[in-house]
C-alpha positions in Angstrom: 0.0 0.0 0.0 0.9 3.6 -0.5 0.1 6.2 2.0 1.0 9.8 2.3 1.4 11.7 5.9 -1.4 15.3 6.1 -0.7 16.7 8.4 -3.8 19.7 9.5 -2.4 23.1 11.0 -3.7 25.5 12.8 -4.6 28.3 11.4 -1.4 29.9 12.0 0.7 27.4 10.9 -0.9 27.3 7.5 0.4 30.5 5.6 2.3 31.6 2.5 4.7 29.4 0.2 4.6 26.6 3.4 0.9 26.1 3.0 0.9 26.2 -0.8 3.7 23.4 -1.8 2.8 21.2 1.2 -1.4 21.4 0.4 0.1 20.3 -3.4 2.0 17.9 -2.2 -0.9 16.0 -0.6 -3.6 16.9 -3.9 -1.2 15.2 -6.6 0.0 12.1 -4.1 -4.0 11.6 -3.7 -4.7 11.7 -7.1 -2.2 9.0 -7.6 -3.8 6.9 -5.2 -2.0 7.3 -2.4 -4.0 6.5 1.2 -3.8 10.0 3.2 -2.8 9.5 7.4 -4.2 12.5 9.2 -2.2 14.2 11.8 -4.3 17.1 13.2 -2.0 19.7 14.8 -3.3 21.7 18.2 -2.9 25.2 19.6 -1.1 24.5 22.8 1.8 27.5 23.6 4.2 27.7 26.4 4.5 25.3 28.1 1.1 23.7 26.6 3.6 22.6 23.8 4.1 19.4 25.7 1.1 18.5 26.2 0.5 19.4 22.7 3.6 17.3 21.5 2.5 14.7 23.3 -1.0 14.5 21.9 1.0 14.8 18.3 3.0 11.8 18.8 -0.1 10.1 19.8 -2.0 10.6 16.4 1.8 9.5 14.5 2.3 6.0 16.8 -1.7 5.3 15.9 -1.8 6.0 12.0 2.0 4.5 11.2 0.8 1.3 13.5 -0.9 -0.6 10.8 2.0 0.1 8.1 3.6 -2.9 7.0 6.9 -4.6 5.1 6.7 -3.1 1.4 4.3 -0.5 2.2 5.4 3.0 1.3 4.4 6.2 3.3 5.3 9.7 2.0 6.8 12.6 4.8 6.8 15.9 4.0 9.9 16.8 6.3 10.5 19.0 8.4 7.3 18.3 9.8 5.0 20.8 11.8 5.9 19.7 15.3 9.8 19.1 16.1 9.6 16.2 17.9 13.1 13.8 19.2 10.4 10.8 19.7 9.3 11.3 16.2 12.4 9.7 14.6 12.0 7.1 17.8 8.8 6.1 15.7 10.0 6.3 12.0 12.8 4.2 13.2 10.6 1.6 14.8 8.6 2.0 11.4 11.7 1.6 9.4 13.1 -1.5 11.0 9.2 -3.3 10.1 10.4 -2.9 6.6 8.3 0.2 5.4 9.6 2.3 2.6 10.3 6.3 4.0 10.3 8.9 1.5 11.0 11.9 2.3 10.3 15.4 0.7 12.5 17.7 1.9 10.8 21.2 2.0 13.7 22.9 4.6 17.1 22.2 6.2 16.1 24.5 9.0 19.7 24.7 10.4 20.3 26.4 7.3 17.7 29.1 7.2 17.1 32.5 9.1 15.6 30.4 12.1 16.7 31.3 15.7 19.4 29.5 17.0 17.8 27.5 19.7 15.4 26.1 16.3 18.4 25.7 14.4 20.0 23.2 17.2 16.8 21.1 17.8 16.8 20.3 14.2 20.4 19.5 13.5 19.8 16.2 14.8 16.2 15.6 13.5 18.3 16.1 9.8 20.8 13.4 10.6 18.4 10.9 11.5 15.8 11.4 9.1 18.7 11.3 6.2 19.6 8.0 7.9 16.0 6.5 8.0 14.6 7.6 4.8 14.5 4.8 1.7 14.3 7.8 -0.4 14.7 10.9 -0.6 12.3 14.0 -2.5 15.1 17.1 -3.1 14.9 20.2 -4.4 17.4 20.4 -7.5 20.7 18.4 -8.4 22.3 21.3 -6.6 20.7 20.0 -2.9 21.4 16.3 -4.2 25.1 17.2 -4.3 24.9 18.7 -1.2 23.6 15.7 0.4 26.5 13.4 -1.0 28.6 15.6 0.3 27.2 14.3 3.4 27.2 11.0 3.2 23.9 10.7 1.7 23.9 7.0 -1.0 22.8 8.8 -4.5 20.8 5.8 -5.1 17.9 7.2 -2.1 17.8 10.4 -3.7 15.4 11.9 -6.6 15.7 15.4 -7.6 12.3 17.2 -8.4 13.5 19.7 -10.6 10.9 22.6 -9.6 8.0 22.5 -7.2 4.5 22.2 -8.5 1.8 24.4 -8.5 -1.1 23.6 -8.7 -4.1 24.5 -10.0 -7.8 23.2 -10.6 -8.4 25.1 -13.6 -6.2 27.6 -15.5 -8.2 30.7 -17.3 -6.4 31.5 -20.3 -8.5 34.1 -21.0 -8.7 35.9 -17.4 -4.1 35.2 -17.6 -4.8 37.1 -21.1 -6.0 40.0 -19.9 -3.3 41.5 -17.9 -1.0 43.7 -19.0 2.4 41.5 -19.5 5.0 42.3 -22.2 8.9 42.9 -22.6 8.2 46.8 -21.3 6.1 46.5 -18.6 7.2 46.6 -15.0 9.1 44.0 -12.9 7.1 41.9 -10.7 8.0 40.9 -7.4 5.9 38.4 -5.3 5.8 36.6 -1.7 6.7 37.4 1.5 8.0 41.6 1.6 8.8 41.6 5.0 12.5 42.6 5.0 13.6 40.2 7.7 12.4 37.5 5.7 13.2 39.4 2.0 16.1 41.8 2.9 15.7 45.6 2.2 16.8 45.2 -1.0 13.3 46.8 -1.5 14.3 49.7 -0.4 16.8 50.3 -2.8 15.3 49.1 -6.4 16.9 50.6 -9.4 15.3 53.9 -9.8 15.2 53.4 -13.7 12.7 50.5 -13.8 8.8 49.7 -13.0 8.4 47.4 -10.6 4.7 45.7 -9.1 4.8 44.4 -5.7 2.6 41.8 -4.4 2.1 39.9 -1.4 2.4 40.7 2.8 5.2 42.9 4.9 6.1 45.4 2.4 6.2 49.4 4.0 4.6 51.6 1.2 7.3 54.5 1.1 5.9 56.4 -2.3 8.4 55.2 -4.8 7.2 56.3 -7.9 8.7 53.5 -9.1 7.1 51.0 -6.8 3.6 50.3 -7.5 2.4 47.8 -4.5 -1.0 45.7 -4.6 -1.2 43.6 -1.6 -1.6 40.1 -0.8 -3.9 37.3 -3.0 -4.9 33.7 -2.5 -2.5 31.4 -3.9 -5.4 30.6 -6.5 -6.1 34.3 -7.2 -2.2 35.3 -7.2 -1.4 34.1 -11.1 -4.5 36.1 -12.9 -2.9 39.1 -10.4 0.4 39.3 -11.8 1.2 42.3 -14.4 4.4 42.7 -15.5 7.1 41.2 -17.8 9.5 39.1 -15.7 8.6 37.6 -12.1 12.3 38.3 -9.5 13.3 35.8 -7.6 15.9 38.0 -5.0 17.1 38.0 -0.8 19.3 40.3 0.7 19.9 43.9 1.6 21.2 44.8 -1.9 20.4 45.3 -5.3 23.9 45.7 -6.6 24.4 42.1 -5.6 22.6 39.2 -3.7 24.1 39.8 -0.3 21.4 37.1 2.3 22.4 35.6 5.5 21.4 32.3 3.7 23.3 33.4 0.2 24.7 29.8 0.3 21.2 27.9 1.6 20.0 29.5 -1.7 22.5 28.0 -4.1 20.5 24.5 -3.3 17.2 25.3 -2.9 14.7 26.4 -4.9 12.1 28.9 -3.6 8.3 28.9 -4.3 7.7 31.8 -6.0 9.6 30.9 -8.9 6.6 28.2 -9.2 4.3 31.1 -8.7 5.5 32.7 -11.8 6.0 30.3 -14.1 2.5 29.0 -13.5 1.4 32.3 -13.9 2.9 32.0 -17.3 5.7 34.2 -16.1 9.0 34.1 -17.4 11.6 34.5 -14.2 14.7 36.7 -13.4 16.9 35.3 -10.7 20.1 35.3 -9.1 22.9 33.5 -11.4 24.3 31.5 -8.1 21.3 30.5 -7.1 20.2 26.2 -7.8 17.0 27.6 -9.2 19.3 29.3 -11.5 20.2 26.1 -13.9 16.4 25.4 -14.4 15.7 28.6 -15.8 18.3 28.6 -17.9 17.6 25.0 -19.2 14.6 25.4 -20.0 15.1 29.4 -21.5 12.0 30.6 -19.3 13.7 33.9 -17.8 17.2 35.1 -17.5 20.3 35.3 -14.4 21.6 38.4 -13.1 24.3 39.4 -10.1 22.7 42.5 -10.1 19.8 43.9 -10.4 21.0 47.2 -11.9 21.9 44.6 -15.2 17.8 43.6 -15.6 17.7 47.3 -17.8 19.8 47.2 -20.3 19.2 43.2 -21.0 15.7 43.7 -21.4 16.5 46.8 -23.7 18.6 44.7 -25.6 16.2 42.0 -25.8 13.7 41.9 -29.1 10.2 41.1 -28.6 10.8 37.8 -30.6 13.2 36.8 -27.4 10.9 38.0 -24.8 8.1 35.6 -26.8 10.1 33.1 -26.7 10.6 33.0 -23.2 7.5 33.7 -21.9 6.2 30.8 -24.5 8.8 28.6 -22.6 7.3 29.8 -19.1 3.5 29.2 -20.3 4.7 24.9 -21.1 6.2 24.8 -17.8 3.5 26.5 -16.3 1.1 24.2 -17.6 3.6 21.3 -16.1 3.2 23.1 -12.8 -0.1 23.3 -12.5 -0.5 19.8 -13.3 1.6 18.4 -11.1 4.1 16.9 -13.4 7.1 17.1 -11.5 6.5 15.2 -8.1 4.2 13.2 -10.3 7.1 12.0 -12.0 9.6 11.9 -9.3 7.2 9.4 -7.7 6.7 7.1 -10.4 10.3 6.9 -10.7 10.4 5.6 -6.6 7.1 3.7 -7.1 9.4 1.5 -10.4 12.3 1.5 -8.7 
C-alpha cells in the first residue's frame, strides 16, 4: 500500500509558500492513489507545547501502527511539530520494513531560524537522512549537497521545480493583464525585509516594478507600485508585469542574504508562482533555481539587479516571446503536477 502523511495546522501554521507546496504535495499524491494518514496539529503554547507534543506523537504511533513490510508512506519533512520521539517512531517503522520517503521542504539549520530552532533540528536532519529509503530534493544542486554528506545517491530523486497547482487555468482571465517585454518588474511573496532583505528599499530607480504579497512598508516610490496580498489561486490572474524576481538580501547591486549559500541549493516557491502564472523569471545567477531557468530558456540570471535594464532593452520582442512561451509549457507542467508526479513514479518503479 501507499500512503502519504497530512498533516492539518492550525490556522497559524498554514500561511504563504509553506501552505501552498505542502497542500500540493498531498492533492497530486491523492490523485495517484495514495492512502492520506491525518495528523491534526493543536494550539497549545508555552508550556502547553508538551502537552501538545504529546498529543501529536499520539496521532503518528496510531496511524503508522498498521503500516507494514513493502508499504510505502510519504513525509513531508520538516514536519510541523519538532519532535526527538518522532524519529524514535520512524525508526521503529523503518526497521518493520516500510519504505520512508521523504520530501525535503527545509534544512532549517540552514535558514534565518533562531538559533535554539536551528539546534533542535540538527539532529532531527541526521536521522531522518539515515531513516529515509528515499529521498524527494529540491534540484541536483541540494542532491550534491547531500552526497557531500554521506547521503547514497541511489535514495535520492531530484524534483527539478515545485508544483503548483491549480484546478483550472483561465487562459483568458491570464490574457487580460498587462504583461510584455516593457512593462514593470514583478516581485511576489513574503516583503517583510527580515524575511526578503531591504533590498526593496533600494530598487533601481530606472525601472517599474509591481509588488505583491504581505510585509512590504509603502514609502511612495514612484517607481514601486504595490497591490497587496492574493490567494494562492487568485495570485497568477494578479500578476502584471514582464519578468517575475526571484531576490534575498539587503542589496540590489548584488545578492548579499544571510542564507546566500542555503539558496545556491534550494529552490524557492515563488519561482513556481510565476512560471505558472505564465511568467518568465529573473533570478540570481548563483542561485540552484538558476540552472532550471536557464535550461529550460523561461527567464534570465543576473548578479545584479542594476543589469535587468539594459538586458531587457537589448532583448527583441521575438526573445521575450520566446521566453515567456517557454514559461506558459512549464507553467502548464506546474499546474498539473508533473514534477512530483514524476519523481514518484520513478520511486514507485524503482
Amino acid at each position: 500500500m501507499k500512503y502519504y502523511i497530512q498533516e492539518i495546522p492550525t490556522d497559524n501554521q498554514n500561511r504563504g509558500a509553506w501552505g501552498k507546496a505542502h497542500s500540493d504535495t498531498n492533492i497530486i499524491l491523492h490523485s495517484m492513489g495514495f492512502v492520506p494518514l491525518y495528523i491534526r496539529q493543536s494550539d497549545h503554547q508555552g508550556f502547553n507545547r508538551y502537552i501538545r507534543q504529546i498529543k501529536c506523537l499520539a496521532q503518528w504511533e496510531e496511524q503508522l501502527s498498521g503500516l507494514a513490510e513493502d508499504d510505502l508512506v510519504v513525509l513531508q519533512y520538516p514536519s510541523l511539530e519538532n519532535s526527538f520521539f518522532l524519529m524514535r517512531l520512524f525508526e521503529r517503522i523503518s526497521k518493520r520494513g516500510v519504505k520512508i520517503v521523504t520530501l525535503i521542504h527545509d534544512f532549517i539549520p540552514l535558514t534565518v531560524a533562531p538559533l535554539y530552532k536551528k539546534l533542535l533540528y540538527l539532529k532531527e536532519d541526521s536521522d531522518i537522512l539515515k531513516l529515509s529509503s528515499y529521498l524527494l530534493v529540491h534540484n541536483d544542486k541540494m542532491a550534491e549537497y547531500l552526497y557531500k554528506k554521506g547521503v547514497s545517491r541511489e535514495k535520492v530523486v531530484p524534483l527539478g521545480i515545485f508544483d503548483y497547482c491549480m484546478d483550472t487555468f483561465n487562459a483568458d482571465l491570464a490574457a487580460s493583464r498587462l504583461t510584455g517585454r516593457d512593462k514593470p518588474v514583478i516581485i511576489s511573496g513574503t516583503l517583510n525585509p527580515e524575511f526578503s532583505g531591504k533590498y526593496l528599499e533600494r530598487l533601481p530607480e530606472n525601472m517599474e516594478f509591481n509588488l505583491y504579497g504581505k510585509g512590504y512598508i509603502d514609502r511612495g516610490e514612484k517607481n514601486i507600485h504595490y497591490y497587496g496580498p492574493f490567494s494562492s489561486a487568485d495570485l497568477p490572474y494578479k500578476f502584471s508585469g514582464s519578468f517575475g524576481l526571484v531576490w534575498y538580501g539587503d542589496r540590489s547591486d548584488r545578492c548579499s542574504s544571510r542564507i546566500n549559500n542555503y539558496l545556491k541549493i534550494i529552490n524557492p516557491h515563488r519561482t513556481s508562482s510565476y512560471l505558472a502564472a505564465e511568467i518568465p523569471v529573473i533570478c540570481w545567477s548563483k542561485m540552484a533555481v538558476a540552472d532550471f531557468i536557464l535550461e529550460h530558456d523561461c527567464g534570465f540570471v543576473v548578479d545584479s539587479l542594476y543589469d535587468i535594464a539594459d538586458i531587457v532593452r537589448n532583448m527583441t520582442d521575438a526573445d521575450y516571446e520566446k521566453m515567456r512561451h517557454n514559461a506558459a509549457q512549464i507553467g502548464e507542467k506546474l499546474r498539473n503536477g508533473y514534477f512530483l508526479r514524476k519523481a514518484m513514479e520513478k520511486i514507485i518503479n524503482h
